[in-house]
VEXZA-337746 format. One record per residue (C-alpha): x, y, z; residue in one letter; residue number from 1. Coordinates in nm, 3 decimals, m for minus. Layout:
BEGIN
+---------+---------+---------+---------+-----+
:       x :       y :       z : residuo : num :
+---------+---------+---------+---------+-----+
:       X :       Y :       Z :       A : NUM :
...
+---------+---------+---------+---------+-----+
END
This chain:
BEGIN
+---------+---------+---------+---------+-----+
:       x :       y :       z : residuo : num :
+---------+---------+---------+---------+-----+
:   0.000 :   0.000 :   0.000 :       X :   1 :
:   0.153 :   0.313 :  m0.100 :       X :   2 :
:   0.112 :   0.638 :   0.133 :       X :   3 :
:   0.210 :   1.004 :   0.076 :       X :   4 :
:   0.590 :   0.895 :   0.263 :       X :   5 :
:   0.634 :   0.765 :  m0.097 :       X :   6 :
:   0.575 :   1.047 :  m0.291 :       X :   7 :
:   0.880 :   1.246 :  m0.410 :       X :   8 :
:   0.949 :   1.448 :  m0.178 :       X :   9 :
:   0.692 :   1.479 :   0.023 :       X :  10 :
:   0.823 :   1.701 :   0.288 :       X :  11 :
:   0.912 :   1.919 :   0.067 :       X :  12 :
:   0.588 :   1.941 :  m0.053 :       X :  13 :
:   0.482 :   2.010 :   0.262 :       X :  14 :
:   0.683 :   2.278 :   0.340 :       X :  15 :
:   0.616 :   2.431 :   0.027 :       X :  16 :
:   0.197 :   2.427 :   0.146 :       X :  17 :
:   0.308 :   2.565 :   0.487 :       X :  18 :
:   0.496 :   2.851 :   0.267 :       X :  19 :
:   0.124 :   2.930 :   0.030 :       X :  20 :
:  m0.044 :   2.869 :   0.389 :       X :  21 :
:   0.121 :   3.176 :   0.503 :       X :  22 :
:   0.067 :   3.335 :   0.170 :       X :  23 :
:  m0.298 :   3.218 :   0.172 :       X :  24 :
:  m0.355 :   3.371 :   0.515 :       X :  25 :
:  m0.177 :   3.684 :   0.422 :       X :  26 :
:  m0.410 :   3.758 :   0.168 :       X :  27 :
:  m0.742 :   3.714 :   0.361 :       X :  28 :
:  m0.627 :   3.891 :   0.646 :       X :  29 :
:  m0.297 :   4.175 :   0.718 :       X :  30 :
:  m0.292 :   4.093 :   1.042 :       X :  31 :
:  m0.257 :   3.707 :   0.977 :       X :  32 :
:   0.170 :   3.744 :   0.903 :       X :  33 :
:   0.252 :   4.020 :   1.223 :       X :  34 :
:   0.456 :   3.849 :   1.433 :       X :  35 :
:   0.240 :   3.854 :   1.746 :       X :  36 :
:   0.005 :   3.665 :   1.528 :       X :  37 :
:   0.218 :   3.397 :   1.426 :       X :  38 :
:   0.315 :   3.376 :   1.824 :       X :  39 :
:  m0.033 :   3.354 :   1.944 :       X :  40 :
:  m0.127 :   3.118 :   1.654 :       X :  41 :
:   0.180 :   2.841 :   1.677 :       X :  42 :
:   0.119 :   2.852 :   2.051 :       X :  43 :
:  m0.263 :   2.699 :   1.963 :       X :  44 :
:  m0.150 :   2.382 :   1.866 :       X :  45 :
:   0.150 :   2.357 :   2.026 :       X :  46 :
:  m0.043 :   2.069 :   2.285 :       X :  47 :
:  m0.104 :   1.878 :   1.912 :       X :  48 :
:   0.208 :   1.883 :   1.822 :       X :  49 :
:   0.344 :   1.703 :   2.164 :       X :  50 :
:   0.117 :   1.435 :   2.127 :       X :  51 :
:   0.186 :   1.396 :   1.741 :       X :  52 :
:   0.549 :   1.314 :   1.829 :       X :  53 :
:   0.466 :   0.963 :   1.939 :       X :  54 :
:   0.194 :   0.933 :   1.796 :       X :  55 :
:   0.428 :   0.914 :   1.502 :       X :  56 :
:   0.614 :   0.632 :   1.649 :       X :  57 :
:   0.307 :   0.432 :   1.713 :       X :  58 :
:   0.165 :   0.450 :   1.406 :       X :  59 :
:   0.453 :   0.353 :   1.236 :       X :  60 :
:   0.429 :   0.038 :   1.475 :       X :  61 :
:   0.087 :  m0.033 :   1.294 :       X :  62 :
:  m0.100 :   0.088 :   1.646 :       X :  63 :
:  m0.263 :   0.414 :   1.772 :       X :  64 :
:  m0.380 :   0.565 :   2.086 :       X :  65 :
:  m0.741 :   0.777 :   2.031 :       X :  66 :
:  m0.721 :   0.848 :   2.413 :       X :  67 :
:  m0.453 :   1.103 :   2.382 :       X :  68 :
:  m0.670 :   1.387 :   2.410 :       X :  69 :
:  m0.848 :   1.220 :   2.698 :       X :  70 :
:  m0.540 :   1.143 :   2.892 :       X :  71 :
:  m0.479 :   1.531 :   2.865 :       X :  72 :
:  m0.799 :   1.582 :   3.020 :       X :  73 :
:  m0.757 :   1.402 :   3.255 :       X :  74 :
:  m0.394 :   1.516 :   3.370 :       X :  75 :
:  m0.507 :   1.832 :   3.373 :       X :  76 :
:  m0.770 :   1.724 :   3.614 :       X :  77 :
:  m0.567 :   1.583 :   3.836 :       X :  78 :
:  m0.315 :   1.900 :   3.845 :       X :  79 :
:  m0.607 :   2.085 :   3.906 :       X :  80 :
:  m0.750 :   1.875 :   4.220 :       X :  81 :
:  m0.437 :   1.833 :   4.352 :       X :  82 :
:  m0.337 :   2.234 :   4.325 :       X :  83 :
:  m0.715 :   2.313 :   4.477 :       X :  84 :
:  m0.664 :   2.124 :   4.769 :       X :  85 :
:  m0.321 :   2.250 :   4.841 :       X :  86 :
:  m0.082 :   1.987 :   4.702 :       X :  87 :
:   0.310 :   2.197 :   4.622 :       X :  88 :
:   0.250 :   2.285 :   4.289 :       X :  89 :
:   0.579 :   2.044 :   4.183 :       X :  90 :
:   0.396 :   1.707 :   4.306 :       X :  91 :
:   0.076 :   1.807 :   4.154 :       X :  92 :
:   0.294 :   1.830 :   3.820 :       X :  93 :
:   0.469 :   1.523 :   3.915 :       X :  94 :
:   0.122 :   1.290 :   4.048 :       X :  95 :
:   0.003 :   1.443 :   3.634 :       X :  96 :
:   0.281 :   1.295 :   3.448 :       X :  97 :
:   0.213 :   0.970 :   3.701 :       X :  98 :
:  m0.158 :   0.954 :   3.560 :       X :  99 :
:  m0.069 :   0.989 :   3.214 :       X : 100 :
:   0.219 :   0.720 :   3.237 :       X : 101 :
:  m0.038 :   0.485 :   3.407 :       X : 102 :
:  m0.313 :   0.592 :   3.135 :       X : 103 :
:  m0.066 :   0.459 :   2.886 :       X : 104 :
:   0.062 :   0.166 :   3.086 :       X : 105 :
:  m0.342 :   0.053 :   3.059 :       X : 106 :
:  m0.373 :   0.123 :   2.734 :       X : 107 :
:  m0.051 :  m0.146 :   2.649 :       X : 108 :
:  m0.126 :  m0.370 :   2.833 :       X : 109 :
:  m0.475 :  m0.453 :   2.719 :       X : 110 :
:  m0.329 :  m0.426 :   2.377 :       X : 111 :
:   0.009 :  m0.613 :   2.426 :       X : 112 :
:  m0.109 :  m0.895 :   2.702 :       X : 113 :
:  m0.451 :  m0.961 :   2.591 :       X : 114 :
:  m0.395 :  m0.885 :   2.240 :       X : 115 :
:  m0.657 :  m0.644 :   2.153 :       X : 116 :
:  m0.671 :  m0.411 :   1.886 :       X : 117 :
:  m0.534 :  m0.058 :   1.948 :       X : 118 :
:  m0.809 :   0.110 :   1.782 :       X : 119 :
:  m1.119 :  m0.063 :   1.999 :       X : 120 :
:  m0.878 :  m0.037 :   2.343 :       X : 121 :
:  m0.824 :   0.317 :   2.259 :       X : 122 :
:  m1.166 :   0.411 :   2.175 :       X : 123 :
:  m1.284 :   0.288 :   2.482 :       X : 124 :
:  m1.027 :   0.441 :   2.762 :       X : 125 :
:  m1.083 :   0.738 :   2.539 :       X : 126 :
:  m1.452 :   0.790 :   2.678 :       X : 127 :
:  m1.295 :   0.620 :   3.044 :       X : 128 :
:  m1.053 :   0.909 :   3.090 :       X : 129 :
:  m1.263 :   1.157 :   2.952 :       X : 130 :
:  m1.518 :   1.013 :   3.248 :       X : 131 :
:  m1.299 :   1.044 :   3.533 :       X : 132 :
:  m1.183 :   1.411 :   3.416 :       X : 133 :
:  m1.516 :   1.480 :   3.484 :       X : 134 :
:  m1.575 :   1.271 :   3.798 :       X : 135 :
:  m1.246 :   1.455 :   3.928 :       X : 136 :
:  m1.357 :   1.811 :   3.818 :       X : 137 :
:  m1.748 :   1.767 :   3.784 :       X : 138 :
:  m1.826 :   2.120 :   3.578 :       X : 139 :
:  m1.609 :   2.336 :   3.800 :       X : 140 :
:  m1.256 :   2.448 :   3.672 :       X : 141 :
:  m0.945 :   2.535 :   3.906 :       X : 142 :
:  m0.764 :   2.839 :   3.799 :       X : 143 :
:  m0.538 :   3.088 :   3.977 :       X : 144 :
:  m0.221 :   2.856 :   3.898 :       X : 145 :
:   0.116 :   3.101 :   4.047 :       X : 146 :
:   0.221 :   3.327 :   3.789 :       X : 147 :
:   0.558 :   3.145 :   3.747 :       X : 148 :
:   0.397 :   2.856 :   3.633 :       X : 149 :
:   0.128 :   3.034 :   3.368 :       X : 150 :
:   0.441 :   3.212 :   3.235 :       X : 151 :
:   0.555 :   2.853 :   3.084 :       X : 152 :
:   0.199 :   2.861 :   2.956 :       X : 153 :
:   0.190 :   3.154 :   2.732 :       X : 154 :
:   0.530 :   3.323 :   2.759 :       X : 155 :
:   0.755 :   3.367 :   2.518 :       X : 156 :
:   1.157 :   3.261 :   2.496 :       X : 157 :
:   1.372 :   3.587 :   2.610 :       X : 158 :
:   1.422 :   3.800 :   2.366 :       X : 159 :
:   1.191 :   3.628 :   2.079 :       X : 160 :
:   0.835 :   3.588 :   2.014 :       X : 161 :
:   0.863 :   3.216 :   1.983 :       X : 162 :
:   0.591 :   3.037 :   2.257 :       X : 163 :
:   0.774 :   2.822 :   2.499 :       X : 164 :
:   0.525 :   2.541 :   2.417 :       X : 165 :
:   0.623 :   2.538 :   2.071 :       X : 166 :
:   1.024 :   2.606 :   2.169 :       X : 167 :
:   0.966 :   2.300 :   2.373 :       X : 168 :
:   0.785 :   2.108 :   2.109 :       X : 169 :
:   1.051 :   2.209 :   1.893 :       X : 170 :
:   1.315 :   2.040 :   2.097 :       X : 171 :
:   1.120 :   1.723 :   2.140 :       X : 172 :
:   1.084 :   1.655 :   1.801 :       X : 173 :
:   1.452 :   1.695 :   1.720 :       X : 174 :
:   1.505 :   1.441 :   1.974 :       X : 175 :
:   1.213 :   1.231 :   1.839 :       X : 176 :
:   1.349 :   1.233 :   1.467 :       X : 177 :
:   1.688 :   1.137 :   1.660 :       X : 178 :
:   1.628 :   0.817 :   1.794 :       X : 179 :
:   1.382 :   0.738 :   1.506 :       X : 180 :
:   1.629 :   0.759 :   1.211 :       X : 181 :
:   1.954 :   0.759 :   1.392 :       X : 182 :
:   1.942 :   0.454 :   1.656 :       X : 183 :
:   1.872 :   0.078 :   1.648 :       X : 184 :
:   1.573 :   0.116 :   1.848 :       X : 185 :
:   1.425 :   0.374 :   1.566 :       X : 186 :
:   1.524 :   0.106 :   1.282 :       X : 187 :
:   1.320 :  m0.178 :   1.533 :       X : 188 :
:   1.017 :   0.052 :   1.507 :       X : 189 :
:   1.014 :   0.011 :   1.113 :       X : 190 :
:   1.057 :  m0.300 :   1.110 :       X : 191 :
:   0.779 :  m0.383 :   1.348 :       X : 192 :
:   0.569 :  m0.189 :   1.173 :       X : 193 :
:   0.667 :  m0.365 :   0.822 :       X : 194 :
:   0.634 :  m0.700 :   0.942 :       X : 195 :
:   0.607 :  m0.765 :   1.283 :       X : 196 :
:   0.623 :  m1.176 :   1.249 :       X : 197 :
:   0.940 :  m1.143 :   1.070 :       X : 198 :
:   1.047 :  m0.884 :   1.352 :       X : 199 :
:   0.987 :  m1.085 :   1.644 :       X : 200 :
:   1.165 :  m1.398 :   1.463 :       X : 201 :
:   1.463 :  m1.150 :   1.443 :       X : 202 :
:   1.451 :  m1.102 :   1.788 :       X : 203 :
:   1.266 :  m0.759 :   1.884 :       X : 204 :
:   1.100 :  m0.760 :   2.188 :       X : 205 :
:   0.779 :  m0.655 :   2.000 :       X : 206 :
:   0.548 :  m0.602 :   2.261 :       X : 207 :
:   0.763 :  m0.522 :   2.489 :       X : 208 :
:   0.843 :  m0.202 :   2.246 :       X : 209 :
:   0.500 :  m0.132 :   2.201 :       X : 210 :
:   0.415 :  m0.154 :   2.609 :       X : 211 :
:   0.703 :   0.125 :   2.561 :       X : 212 :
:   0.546 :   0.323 :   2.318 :       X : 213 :
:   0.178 :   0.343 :   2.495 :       X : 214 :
:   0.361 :   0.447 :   2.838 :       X : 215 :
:   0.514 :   0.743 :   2.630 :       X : 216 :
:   0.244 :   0.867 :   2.457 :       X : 217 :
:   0.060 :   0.888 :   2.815 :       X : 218 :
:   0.361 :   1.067 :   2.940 :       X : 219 :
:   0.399 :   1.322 :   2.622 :       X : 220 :
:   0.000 :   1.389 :   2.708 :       X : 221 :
:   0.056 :   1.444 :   3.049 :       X : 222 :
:   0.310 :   1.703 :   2.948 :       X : 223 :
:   0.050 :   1.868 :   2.668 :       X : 224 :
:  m0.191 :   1.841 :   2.964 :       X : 225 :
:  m0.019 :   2.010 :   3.163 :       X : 226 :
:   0.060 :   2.328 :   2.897 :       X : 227 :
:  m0.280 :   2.351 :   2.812 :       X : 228 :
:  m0.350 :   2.399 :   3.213 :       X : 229 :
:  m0.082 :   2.678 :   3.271 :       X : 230 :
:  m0.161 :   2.836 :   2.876 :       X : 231 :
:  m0.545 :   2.850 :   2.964 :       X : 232 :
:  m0.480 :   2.913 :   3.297 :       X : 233 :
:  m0.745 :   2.660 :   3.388 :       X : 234 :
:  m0.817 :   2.283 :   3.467 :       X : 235 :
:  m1.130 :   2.180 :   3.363 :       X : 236 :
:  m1.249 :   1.776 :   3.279 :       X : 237 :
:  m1.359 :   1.874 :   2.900 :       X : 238 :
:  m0.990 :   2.032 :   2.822 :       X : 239 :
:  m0.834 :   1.934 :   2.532 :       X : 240 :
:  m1.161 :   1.772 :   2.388 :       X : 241 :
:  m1.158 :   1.650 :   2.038 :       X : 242 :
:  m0.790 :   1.703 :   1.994 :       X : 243 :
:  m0.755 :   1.336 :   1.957 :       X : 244 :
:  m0.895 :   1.443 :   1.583 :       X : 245 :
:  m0.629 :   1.716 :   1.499 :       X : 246 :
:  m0.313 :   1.482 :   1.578 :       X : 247 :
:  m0.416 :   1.183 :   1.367 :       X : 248 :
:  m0.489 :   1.381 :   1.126 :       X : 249 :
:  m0.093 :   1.582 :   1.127 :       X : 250 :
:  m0.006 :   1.234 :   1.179 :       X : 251 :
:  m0.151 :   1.080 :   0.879 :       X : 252 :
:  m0.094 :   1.426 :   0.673 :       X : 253 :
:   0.238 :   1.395 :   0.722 :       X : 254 :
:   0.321 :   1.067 :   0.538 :       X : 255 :
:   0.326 :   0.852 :   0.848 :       X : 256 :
:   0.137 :   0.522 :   0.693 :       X : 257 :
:  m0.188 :   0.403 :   0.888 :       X : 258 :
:  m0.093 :   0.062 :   0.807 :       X : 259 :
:   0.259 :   0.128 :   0.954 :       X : 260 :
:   0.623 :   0.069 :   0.887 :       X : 261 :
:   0.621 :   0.430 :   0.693 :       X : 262 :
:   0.680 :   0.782 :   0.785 :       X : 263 :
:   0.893 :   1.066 :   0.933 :       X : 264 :
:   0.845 :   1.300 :   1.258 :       X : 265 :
:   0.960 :   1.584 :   0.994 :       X : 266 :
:   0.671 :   1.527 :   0.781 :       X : 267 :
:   0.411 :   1.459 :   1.116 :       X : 268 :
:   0.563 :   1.800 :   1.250 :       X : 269 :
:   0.530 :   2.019 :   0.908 :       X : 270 :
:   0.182 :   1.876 :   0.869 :       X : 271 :
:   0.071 :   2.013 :   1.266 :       X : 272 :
:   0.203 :   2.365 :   1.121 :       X : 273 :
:   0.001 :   2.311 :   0.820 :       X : 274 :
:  m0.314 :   2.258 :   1.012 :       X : 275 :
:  m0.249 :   2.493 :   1.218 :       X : 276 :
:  m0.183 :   2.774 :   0.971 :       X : 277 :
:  m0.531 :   2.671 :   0.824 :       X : 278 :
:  m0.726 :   2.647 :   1.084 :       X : 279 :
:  m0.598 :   3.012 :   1.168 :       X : 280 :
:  m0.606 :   3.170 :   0.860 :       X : 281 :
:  m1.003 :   3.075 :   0.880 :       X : 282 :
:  m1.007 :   3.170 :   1.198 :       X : 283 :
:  m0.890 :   3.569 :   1.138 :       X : 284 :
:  m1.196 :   3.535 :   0.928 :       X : 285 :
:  m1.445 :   3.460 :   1.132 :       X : 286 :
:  m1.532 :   3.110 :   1.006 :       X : 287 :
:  m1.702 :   2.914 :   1.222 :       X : 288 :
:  m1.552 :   2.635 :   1.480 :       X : 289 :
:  m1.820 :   2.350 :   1.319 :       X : 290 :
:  m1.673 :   2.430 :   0.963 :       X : 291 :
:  m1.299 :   2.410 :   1.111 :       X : 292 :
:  m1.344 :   2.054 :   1.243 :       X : 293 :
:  m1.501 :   1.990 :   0.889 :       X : 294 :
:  m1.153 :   2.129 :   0.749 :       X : 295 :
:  m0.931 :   1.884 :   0.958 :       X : 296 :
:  m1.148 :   1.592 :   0.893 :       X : 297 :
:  m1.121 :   1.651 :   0.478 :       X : 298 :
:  m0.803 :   1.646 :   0.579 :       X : 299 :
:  m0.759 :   1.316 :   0.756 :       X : 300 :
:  m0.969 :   1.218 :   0.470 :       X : 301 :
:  m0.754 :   1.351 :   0.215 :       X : 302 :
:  m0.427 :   1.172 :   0.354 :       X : 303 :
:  m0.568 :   0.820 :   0.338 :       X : 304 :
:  m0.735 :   0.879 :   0.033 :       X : 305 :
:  m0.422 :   1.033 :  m0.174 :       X : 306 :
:  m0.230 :   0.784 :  m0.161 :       X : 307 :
:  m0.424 :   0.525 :  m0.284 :       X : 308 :
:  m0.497 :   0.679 :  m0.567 :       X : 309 :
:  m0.192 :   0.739 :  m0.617 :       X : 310 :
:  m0.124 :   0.385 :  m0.580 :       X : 311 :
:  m0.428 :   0.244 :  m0.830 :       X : 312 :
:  m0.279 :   0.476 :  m1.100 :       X : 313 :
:   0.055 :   0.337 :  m1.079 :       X : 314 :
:  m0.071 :   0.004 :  m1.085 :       X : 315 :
:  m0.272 :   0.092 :  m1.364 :       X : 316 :
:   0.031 :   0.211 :  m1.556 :       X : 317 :
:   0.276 :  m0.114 :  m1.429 :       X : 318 :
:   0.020 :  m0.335 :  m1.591 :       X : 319 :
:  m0.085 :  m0.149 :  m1.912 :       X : 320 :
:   0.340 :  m0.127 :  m1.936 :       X : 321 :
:   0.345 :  m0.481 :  m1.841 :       X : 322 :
:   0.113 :  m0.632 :  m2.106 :       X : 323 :
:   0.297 :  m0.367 :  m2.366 :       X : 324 :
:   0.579 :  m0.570 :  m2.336 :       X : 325 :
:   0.440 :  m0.894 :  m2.404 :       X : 326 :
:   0.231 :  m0.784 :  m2.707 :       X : 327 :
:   0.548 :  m0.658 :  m2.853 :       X : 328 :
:   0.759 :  m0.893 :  m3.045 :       X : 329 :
+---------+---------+---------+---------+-----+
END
């Protein structure tokens, strides 16, 4: 099955759509390109892009986690309760990132022990986190977090413009793309996600590696949990809600195959800022939230569909080549 990863350079192609994106937004609005735009706007999906990072690694492992956005939830909640009833500030951060790690731990284990799919685990701890956000929180939201800690939220690096989220996201991706092109344990992911019979016969640990992969991406949404508490200024059980949509869809944008073994964190990261840039270019317009989540899921549509296309046209063309050459004497 082909997937936009095999298209010539498709990174570049997605930079070049980030480029008319900015263009594109330019010309519907002047304020779209002023700097403190561009700030403000990166900084929105800055929680996507986190969880996109290994998302990236477990799709490429032919798995995903649709609970990501619900494990942010409920992080937040539990920073939140914690902070309200007086809990340091450091262990309420700390007793988040332990939720999210056990989230994940949950979710691979009841994939990796009992063998269930990814996609019908994940669908339902997405709706169980989502619950106890709200059994945590109820309708109420915590908010007067200490200044120092908001800062980190929706400051900015000294001297630039550039959101720390993002600066941080950033920096995580670098050492994403790291260890997935440039270690063994990156070149095990592929091949797990090409073949996993033939990989465990080599001797990966496969589920093992995937156990691995779940506990991260609770961790990485413990951290986006956690930014999206101190950027809003606010813990509430619904935070976060339908972001699970946004990062398959960067995911899957950026060449990262659905049926695994395929794809780059470069191309998962340029298609967040792609998104992104849409989603606010319509938004200095005035268009409407509902016709935004139809945007992103044309999309997600569009980046399964592409490619095989693609694909059935280049069959098409191997076998009308194919019987060419044996009409021909």
């Amino acid at each position: 099955m082909k997937t936009l990863r095999n298209l010539p350079g498709w990174e570049t192609t997605l930079a070049l759509l980030v480029i008319v994106a900015l263009l594109g937004g330019g010309l519907l609005s002047r304020d779209f390109l002023t700097t403190q735009n561009l700030s403000f706007l990166t900084a929105n999906f800055s929680e996507i892009l986190l969880m996109a990072l290994t998302m990236t690694l477990l799709v490429i492992v032919a798995e995903i986690d649709l609970s990501v956005a619900s494990i942010l939830g409920l992080c937040s909640a539990v920073l939140g309760v914690l902070f309200a009833a007086g809990v340091p500030m450091p262990l309420a951060i700390l007793a988040s990132f332990v939720a999210g790690g056990l989230a994940g731990l949950l979710n691979g284990l009841l994939v990796t022990r009992l063998g269930l799919p990814s996609l019908a685990v994940t669908i339902g701890t997405l709706a169980l986190y989502r619950g106890l956000a709200f059994v945590l929180l109820g309708d109420r939201a915590v908010a007067e977090f200490p200044q120092a800690y908001t800062n980190f939220g929706f400051g900015t690096v000294p001297g630039t413009l550039i959101p720390i989220p993002i600066a941080l996201g950033v920096a995580l991706a670098i050492l994403t793309a790291v260890i997935l092109h440039a270690t063994p344990f990156g070149r095990s992911l592929y091949a797990i996600g090409a073949n996993e019979v033939a990989a465990r016969f080599s001797g990966l640990r496969v589920e093992r590696t995937k156990l691995l992969l779940f506990v991260m991406s609770g961790l990485m949404s413990a951290l986006a949990g956690v930014v999206y508490t101190f950027r809003f200024a606010s813990a509430r059980g619904d935070n976060a809600a339908g972001f699970e949509l946004g990062v398959i869809a960067a995911v899957l944008l950026g060449g990262v195959s659905i049926f695994g073994g395929r794809g780059s964190v470069v191309g998962a990261v340029l298609a967040v800022f792609l998104i992104g840039l849409i989603n606010g270019a319509l938004t200095i317009v005035d268009v409407s939230n509902e016709i935004l989540t139809i945007v992103t899921g044309l999309l997600l549509i569009g980046s399964v569909l592409v490619p095989n296309l693609v694909a059935r046209v280049q069959t098409a063309r191997q076998r009308r080549t194919s019987r060419e050459a044996t009409v021909s004497p």
